[in-house]
VOGU-3710 file (C-alpha; in Angstrom, 3 decimals, decimal comma):
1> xxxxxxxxxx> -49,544/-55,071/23,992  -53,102/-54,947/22,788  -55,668/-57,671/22,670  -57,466/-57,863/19,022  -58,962/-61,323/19,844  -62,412/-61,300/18,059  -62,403/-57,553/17,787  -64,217/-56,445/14,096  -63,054/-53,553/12,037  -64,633/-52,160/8,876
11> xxxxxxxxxx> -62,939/-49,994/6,514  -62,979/-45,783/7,282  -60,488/-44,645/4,672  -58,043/-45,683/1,746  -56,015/-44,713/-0,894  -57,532/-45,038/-4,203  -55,387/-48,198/-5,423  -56,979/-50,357/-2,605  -59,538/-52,499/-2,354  -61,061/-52,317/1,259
21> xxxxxxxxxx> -63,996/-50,123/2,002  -66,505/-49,164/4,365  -68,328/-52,336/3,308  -65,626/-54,585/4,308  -65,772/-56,272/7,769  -62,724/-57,776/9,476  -62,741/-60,402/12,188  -59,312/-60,854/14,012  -57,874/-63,391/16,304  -54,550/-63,398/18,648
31> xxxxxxxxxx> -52,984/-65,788/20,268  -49,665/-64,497/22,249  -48,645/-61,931/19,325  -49,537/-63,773/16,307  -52,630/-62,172/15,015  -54,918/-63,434/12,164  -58,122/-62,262/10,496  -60,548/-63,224/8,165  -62,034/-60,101/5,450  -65,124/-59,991/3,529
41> xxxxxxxxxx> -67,548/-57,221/1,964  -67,394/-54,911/-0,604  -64,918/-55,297/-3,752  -63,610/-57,970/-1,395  -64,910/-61,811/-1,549  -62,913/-63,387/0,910  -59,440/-62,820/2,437  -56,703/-63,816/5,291  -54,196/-62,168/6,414  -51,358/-62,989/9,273
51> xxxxxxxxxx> -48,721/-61,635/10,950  -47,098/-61,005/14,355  -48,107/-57,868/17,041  -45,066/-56,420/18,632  -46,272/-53,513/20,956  -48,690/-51,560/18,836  -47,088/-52,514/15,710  -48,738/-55,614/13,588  -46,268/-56,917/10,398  -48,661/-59,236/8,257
61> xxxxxxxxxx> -49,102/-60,992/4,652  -52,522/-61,013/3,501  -54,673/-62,448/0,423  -57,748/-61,754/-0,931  -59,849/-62,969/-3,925  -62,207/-59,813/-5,446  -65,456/-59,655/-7,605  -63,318/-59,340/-10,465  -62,089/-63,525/-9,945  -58,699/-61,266/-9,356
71> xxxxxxxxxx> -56,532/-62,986/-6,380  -54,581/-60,137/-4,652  -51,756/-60,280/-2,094  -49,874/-58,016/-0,069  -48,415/-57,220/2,558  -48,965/-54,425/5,264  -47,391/-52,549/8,919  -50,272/-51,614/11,210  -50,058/-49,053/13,930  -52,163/-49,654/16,640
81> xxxxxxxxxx> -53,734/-46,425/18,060  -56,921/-45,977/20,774  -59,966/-42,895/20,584  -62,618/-42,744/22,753  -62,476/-46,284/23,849  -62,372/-47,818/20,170  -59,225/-49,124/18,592  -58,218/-47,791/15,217  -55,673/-49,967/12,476  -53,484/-47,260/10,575
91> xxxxxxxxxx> -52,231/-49,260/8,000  -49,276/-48,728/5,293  -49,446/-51,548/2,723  -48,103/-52,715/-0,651  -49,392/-54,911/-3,445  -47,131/-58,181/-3,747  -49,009/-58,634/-7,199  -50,141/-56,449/-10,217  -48,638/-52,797/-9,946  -47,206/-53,535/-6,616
101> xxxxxxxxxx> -47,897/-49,950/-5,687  -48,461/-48,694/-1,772  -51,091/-47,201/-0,130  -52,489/-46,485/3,759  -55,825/-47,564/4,981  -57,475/-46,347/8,718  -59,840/-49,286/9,719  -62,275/-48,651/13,081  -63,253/-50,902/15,757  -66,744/-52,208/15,361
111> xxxxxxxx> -69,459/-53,936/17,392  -71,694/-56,512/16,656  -74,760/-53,649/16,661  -72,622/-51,668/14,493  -71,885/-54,722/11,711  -75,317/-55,096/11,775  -76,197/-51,446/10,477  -73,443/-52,205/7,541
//
């Protein structure tokens, strides 16, 4: 089982119908295998999201308000994967609101130096 505990991510890739970018930093907890994070940058406000790890596989809900006053909500399965020492999300999600369409997002392990730069 991983450990995500106050590992950051920022956005590397997503489909067109999302919302998360390069701009958008990610800052997750753990405790056992329930995993939580807190979102922020970009088209993105402020946002949570929650769910529970099992191996290398996270299940989660999240929510999100955007610069448009929109609130969005979802929900998402994360594969885990590791290159050259960094962690990488791969993420298949779906809208729970609006068009409820899907879409797949990659989000990279940051460090502190690294936020800094963004």
């Amino acid at each position: 089982m991983y450990d995500l505990h106050n590992k950051k991510f920022k956005g590397l890739d997503n489909t067109d119908n999302g919302e998360v970018s390069e701009d958008t930093i990610f800052h997750y907890r753990q405790k056992d295998n329930i995993v939580w994070a807190t979102y922020e940058g970009g088209d993105i406000i402020f946002g949570t999201l929650s769910g529970r790890l099992d191996r290398d596989t996270i299940a989660f809900n999240y929510q999100h308000r955007n610069i448009f006053e929109e609130f969005m909500t979802g929900r998402c399965i994360t594969t885990i994967t590791k290159k050259g020492g960094k962690l990488f999300l791969n993420e298949n999600w779906q809208w729970t609101c609006g068009d409820h369409t899907n879409g797949k997002s990659i989000l990279q392990e940051i460090d502190d130096e690294e936020e800094e730069s963004i």
